[in-house]
BAMI-695407 format. One record per residue (C-alpha): residue number from 1; residue in three letters; y, x negated, z negated. Coordinates in Angstrom, 3 decimals, padded with zeros to 6 digits. Each point is the difference from the previous one (the first is absolute). Layout:
// BAMI-695407
[kolkol NUM; Ala; [Y; X; Z]],
...
//
This chain:
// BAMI-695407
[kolkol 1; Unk; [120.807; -154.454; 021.899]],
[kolkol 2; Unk; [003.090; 000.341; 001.223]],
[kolkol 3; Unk; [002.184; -002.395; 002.332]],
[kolkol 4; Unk; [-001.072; -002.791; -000.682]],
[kolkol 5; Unk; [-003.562; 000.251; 000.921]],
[kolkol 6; Unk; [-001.379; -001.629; -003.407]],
[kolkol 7; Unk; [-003.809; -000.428; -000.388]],
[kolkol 8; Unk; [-001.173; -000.967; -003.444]],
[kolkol 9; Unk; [-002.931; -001.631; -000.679]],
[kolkol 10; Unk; [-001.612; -000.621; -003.241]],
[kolkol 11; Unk; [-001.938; -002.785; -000.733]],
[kolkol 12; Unk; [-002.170; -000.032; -003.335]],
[kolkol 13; Unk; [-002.772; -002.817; -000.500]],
[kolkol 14; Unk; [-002.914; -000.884; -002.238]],
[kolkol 15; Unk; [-000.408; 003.039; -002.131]],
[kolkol 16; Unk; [-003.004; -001.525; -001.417]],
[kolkol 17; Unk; [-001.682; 003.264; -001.334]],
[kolkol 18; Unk; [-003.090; -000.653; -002.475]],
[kolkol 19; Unk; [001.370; -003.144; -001.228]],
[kolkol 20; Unk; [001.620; -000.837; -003.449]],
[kolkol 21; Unk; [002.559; -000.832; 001.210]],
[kolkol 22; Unk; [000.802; 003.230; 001.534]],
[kolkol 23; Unk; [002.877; 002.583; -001.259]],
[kolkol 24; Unk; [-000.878; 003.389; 000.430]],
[kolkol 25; Unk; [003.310; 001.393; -000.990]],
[kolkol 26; Unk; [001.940; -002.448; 002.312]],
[kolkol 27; Unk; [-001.879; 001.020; 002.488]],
[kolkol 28; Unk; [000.518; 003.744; 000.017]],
[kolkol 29; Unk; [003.824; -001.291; -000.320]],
[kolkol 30; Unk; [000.112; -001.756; 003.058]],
[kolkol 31; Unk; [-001.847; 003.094; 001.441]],
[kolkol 32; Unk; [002.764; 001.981; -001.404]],
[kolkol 33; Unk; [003.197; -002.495; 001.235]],
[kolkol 34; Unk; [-001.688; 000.533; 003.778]],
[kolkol 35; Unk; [-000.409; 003.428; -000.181]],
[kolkol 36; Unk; [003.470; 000.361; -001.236]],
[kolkol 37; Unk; [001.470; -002.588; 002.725]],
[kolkol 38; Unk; [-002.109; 001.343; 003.263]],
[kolkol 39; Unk; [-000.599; -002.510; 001.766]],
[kolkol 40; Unk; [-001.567; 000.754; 003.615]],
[kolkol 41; Unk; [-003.009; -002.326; -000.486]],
[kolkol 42; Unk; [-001.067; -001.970; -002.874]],
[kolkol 43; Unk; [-002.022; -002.814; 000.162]],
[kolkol 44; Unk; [-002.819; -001.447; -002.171]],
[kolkol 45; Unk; [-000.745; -003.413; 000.395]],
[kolkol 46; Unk; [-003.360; -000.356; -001.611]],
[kolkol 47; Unk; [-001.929; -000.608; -003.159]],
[kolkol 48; Unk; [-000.189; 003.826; -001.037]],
[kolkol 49; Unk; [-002.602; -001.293; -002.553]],
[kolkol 50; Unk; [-001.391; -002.868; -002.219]],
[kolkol 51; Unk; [-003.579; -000.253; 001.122]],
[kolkol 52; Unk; [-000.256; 002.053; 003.166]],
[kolkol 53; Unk; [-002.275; 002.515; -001.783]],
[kolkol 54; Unk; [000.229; 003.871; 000.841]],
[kolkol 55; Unk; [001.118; 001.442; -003.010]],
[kolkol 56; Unk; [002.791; -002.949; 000.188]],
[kolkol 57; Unk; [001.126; 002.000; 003.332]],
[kolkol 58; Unk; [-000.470; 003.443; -001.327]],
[kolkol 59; Unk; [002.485; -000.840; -002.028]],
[kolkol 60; Unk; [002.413; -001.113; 002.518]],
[kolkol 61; Unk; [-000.913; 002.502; 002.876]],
[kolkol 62; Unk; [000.987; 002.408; -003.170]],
[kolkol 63; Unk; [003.490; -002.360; -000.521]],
[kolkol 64; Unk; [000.791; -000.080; 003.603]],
[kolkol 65; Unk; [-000.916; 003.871; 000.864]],
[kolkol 66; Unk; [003.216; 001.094; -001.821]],
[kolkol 67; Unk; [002.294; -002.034; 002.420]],
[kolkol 68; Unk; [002.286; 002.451; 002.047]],
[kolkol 69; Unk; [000.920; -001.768; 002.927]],
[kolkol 70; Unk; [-000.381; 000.750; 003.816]],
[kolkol 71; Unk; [-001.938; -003.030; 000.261]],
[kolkol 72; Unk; [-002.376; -002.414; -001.980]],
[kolkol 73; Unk; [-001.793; -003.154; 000.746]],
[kolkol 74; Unk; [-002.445; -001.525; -002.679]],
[kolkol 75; Unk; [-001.760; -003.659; 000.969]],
[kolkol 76; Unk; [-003.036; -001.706; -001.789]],
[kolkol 77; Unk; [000.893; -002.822; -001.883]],
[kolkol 78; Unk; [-002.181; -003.183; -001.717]],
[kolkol 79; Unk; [-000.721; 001.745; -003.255]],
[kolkol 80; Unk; [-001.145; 003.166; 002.093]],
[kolkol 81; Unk; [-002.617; -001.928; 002.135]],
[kolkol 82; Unk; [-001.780; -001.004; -002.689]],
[kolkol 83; Unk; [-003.441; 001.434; -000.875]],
[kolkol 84; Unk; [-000.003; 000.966; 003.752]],
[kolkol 85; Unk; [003.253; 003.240; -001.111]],
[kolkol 86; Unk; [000.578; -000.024; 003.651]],
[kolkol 87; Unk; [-002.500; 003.043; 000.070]],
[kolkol 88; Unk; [002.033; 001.414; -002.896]],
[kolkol 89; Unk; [003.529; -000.889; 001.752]],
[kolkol 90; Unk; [-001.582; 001.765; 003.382]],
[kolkol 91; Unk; [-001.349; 003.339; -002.166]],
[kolkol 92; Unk; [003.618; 000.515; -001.549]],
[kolkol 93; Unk; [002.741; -001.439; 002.564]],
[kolkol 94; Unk; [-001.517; -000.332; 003.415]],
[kolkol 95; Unk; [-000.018; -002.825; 002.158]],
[kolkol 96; Unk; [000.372; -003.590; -001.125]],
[kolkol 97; Unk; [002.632; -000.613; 003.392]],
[kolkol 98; Unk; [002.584; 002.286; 001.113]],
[kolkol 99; Unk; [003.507; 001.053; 001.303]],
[kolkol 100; Unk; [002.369; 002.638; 000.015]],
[kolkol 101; Unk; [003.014; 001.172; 002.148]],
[kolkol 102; Unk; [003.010; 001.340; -001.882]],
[kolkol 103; Unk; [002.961; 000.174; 002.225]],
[kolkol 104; Unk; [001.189; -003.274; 000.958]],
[kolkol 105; Unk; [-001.955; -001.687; -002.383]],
[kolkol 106; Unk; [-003.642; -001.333; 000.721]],
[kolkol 107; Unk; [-001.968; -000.664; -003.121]],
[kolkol 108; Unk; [-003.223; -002.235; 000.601]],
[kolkol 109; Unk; [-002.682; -000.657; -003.081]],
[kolkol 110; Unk; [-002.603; -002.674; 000.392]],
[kolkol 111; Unk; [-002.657; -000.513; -002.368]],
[kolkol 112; Unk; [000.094; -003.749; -000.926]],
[kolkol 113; Unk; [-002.551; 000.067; -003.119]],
[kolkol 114; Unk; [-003.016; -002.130; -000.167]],
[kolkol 115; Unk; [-003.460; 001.175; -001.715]],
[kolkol 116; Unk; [000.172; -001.217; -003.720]],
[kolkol 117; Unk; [002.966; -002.843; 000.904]],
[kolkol 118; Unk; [003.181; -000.337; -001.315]],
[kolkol 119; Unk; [001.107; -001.280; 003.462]],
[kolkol 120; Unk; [000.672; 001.472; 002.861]],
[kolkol 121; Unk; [-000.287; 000.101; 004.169]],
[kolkol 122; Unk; [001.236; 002.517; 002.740]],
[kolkol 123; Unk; [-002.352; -001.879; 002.658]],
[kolkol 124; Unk; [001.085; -000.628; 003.591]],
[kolkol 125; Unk; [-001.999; 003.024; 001.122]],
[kolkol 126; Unk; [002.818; 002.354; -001.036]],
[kolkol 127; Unk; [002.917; -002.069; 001.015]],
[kolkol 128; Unk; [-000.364; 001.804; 003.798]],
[kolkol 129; Unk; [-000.352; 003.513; -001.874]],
[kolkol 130; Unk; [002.973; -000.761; -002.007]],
[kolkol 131; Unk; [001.963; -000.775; 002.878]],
[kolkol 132; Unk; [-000.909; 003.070; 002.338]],
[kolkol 133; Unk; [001.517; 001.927; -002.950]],
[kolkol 134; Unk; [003.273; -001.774; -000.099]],
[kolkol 135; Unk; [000.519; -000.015; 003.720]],
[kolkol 136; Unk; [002.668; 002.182; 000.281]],
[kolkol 137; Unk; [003.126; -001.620; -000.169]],
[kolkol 138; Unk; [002.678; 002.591; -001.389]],
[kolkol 139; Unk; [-002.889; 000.940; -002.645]],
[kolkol 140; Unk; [001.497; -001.463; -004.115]],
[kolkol 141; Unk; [-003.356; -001.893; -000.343]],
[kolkol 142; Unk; [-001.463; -000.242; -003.405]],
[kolkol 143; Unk; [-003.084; -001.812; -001.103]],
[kolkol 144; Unk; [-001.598; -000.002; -003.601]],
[kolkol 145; Unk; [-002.848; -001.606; -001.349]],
[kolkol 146; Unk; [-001.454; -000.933; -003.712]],
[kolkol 147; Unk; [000.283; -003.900; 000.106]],
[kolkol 148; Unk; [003.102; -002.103; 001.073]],
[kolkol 149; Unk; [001.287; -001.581; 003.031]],
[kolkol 150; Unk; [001.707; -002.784; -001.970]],
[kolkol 151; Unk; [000.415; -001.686; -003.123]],
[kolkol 152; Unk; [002.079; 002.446; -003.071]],
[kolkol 153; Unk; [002.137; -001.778; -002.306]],
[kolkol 154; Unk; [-000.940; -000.022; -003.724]],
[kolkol 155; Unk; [-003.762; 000.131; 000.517]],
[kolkol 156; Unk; [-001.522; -003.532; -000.454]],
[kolkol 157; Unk; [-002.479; -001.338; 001.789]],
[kolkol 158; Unk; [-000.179; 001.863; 003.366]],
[kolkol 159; Unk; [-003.630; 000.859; 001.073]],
[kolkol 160; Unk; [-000.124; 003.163; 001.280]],
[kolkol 161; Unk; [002.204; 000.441; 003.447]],
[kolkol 162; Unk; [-002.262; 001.329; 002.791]],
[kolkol 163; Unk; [-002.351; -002.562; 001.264]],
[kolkol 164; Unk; [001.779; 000.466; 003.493]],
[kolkol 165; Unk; [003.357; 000.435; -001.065]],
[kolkol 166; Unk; [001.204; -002.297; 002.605]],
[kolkol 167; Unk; [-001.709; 001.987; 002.883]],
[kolkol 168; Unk; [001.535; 003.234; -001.136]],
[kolkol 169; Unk; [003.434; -000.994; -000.760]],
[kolkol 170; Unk; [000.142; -000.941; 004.025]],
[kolkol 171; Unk; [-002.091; 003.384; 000.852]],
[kolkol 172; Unk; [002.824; 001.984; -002.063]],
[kolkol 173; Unk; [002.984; -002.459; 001.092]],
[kolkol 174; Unk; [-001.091; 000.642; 003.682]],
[kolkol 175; Unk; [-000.448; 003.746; 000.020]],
[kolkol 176; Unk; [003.769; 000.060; -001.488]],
[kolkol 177; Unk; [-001.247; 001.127; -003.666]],
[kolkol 178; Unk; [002.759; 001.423; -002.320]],
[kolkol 179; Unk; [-001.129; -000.086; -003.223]],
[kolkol 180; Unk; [-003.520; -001.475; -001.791]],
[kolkol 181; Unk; [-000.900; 002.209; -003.184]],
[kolkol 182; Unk; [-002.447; -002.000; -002.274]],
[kolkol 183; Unk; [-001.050; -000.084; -003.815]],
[kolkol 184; Unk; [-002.504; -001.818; -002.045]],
[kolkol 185; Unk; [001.760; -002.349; -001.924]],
[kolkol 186; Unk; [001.745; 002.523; -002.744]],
[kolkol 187; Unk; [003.587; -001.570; 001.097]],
[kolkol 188; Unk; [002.589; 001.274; 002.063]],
[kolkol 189; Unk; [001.356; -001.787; 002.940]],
[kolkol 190; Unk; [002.210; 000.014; 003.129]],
[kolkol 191; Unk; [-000.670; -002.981; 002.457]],
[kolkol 192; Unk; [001.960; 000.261; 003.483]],
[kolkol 193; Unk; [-001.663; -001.991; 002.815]],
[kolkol 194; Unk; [001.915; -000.109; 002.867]],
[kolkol 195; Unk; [000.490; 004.216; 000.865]],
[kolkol 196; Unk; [-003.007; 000.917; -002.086]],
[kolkol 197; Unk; [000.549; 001.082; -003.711]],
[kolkol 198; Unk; [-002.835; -000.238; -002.404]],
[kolkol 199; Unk; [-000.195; 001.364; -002.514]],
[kolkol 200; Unk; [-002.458; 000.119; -003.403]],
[kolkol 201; Unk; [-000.565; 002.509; -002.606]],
[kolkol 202; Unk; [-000.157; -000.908; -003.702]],
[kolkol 203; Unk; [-002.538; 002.315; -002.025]],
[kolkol 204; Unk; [001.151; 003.525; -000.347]],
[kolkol 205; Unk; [-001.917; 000.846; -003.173]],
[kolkol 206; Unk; [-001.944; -002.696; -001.533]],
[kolkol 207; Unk; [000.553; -002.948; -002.744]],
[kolkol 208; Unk; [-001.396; -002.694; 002.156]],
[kolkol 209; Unk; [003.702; -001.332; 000.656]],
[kolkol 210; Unk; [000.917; -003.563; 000.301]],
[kolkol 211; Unk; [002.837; -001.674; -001.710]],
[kolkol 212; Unk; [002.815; 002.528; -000.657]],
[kolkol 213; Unk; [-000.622; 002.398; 002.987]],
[kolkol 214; Unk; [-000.663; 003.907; -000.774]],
[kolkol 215; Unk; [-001.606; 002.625; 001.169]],
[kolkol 216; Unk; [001.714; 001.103; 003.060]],
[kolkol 217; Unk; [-000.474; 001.328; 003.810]],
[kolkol 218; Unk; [002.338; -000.418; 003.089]],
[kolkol 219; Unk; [001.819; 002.650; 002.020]],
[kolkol 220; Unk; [000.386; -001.305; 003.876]],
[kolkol 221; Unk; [003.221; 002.148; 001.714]],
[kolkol 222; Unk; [-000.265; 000.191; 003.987]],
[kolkol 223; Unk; [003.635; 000.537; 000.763]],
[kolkol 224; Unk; [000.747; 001.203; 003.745]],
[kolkol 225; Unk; [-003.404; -001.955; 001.323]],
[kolkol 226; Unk; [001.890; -003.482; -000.537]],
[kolkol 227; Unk; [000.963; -000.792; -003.441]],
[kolkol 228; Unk; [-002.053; -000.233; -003.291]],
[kolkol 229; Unk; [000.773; 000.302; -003.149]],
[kolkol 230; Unk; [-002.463; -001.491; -003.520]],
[kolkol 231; Unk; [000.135; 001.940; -002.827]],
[kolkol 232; Unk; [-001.782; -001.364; -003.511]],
[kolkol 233; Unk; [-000.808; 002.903; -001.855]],
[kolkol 234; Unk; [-001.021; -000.565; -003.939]],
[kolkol 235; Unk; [-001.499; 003.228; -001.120]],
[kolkol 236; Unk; [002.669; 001.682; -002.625]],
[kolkol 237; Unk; [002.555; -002.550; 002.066]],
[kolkol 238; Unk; [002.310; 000.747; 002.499]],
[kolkol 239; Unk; [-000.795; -001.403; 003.240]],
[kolkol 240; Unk; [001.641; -003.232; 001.142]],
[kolkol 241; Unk; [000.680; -000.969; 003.388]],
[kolkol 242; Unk; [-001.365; -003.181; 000.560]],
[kolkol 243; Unk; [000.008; -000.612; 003.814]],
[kolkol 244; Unk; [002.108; 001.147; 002.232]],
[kolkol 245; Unk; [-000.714; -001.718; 004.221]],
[kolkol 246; Unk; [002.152; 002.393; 003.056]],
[kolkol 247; Unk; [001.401; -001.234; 003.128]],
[kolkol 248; Unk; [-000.389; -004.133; 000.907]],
[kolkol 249; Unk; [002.461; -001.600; -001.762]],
[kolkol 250; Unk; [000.240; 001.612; -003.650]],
[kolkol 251; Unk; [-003.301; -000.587; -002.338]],
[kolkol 252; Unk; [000.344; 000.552; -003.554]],
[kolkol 253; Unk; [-002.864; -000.550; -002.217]],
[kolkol 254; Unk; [000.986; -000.143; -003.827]],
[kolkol 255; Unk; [-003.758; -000.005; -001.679]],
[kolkol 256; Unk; [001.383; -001.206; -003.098]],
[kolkol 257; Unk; [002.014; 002.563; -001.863]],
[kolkol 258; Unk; [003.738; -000.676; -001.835]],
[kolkol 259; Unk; [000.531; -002.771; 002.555]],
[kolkol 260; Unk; [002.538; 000.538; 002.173]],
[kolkol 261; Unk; [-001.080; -001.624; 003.999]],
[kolkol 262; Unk; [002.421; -002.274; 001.507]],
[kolkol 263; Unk; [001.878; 001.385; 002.927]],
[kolkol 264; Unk; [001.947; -001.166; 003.232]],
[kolkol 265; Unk; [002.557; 002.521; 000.768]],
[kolkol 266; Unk; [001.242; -001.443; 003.068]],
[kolkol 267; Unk; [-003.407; 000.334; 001.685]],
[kolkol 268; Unk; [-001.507; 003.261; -001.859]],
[kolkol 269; Unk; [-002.929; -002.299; -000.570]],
[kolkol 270; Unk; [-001.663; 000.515; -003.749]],
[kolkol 271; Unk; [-002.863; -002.398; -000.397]],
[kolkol 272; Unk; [-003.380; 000.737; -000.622]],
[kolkol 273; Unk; [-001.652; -000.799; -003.373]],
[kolkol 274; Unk; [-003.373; 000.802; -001.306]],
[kolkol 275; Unk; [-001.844; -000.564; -003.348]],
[kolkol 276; Unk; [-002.017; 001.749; -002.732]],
[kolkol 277; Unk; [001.894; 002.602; -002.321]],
[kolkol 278; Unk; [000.043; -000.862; -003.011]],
[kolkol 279; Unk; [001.411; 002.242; -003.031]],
[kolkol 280; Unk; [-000.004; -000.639; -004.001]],
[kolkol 281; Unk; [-003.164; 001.910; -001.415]],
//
């Protein structure tokens, strides 16, 4: 990395191994476009498999073990704690919760998945744990999780945030969090609320899409400790910026691609916009 101190992280979601729905060739692509990019972590936002059964995460301890990166953080999502796969998830990628130091950036992973539920819960026993981690206040503070904070565009009827979503938006807004990495709902998002950026993953390599979204992942750029940058990655696809928050007064979040955002030269403010991507099939 040169000058500009640049930490990439890459964020894939809901590879959904076992299912029908899966694609085993988009998969190794995505696999591929990472390898190729090197990021310094990469991020897996849950639902490895279908039915949270072992041979489901064989097959994606087999995906995931041909990642290059320095560092690699896999969560448990809805579909893997069914049929009690949180012994599976344990066998083949460790511990449910955890965190990782890379440079400036501090990378916390909670497991928010409920036995056999769709729905989800952190649980107010962890909000003290999660903020002993993100104590230090120069620290580029980073939290991911399966299920969402808030409400994603282009979804439909919204059932699934985190049963205490409320409680851990003012655990993460109060320990100064950066950015909020979820998944779950196969569409991809960016959401600021107030200095926090949150940001969802679509699917990275399965047909359970929604409207006219694709299969796609997100690349996160630390720039210098203080500014982020969103990239929306289709696999085959050049990567799009999509997000781009640094200093106080200019925040620039285009979500929707071939519109142009509105801007106020005179005060270098670019307002912030947010909504589903959607692209023709």
């Amino acid at each position: 990395m040169p000058s500009q101190d640049v930490i990439r992280i890459a964020h894939i979601s809901d590879l959904h191994c076992g299912s029908r729905y899966h694609i085993p060739s988009l998969a190794t692509r995505v696999i591929d476009e990472l390898n190729e990019l090197g990021p310094e972590i990469v991020v897996v936002t849950g639902d490895l498999t279908d039915m949270g059964f072992r041979q489901e995460f064989k097959q994606a301890h087999r995906l995931l073990e041909r990642l290059e990166c320095q560092e690699r953080m896999v969560l448990l999502g809805n579909h893997d704690a069914r049929n009690v796969g949180d012994e599976h998830f344990a066998e083949y990628f460790g511990a449910r919760s955890k965190e990782l130091l890379h440079g400036c950036v501090r990378l916390v992973g909670i497991d928010s998945s409920e036995p056999d539920l769709d729905s989800g819960r952190v649980g107010r026993n962890r909000y003290r744990w999660i903020e002993e981690r993100f104590s230090e206040p120069d620290e580029f503070k980073v939290l991911a999780m399966h299920h969402h904070l808030v409400p994603v565009p282009g979804t439909g009827r919204e059932r699934n945030i985190v049963f205490d979503a409320g409680d851990m938006l003012r655990v993460l807004a109060g320990c100064g969090t950066d950015v909020v990495l979820c998944g779950h709902k196969h569409v991809p998002n960016v959401w600021r609320l107030e200095d926090m950026l949150i940001v969802n993953a679509g699917t990275a390599c399965s047909h359970r899409l929604r409207g006219r979204v694709r299969p796609c992942y997100n690349i996160i750029e630390v720039i210098g400790g203080s500014r982020v940058r969103v990239l929306l990655k289709e696999p085959y696809v050049d990567p799009e910026v999509v997000a781009d928050f640094h200093e106080v007064h200019r925040r620039y979040c285009k979500w929707r691609p071939d519109s142009e955002p509105d801007t106020m030269e005179e005060t270098g403010y670019e307002p912030a916009r947010s909504s589903a991507k959607e692209t023709a099939s």
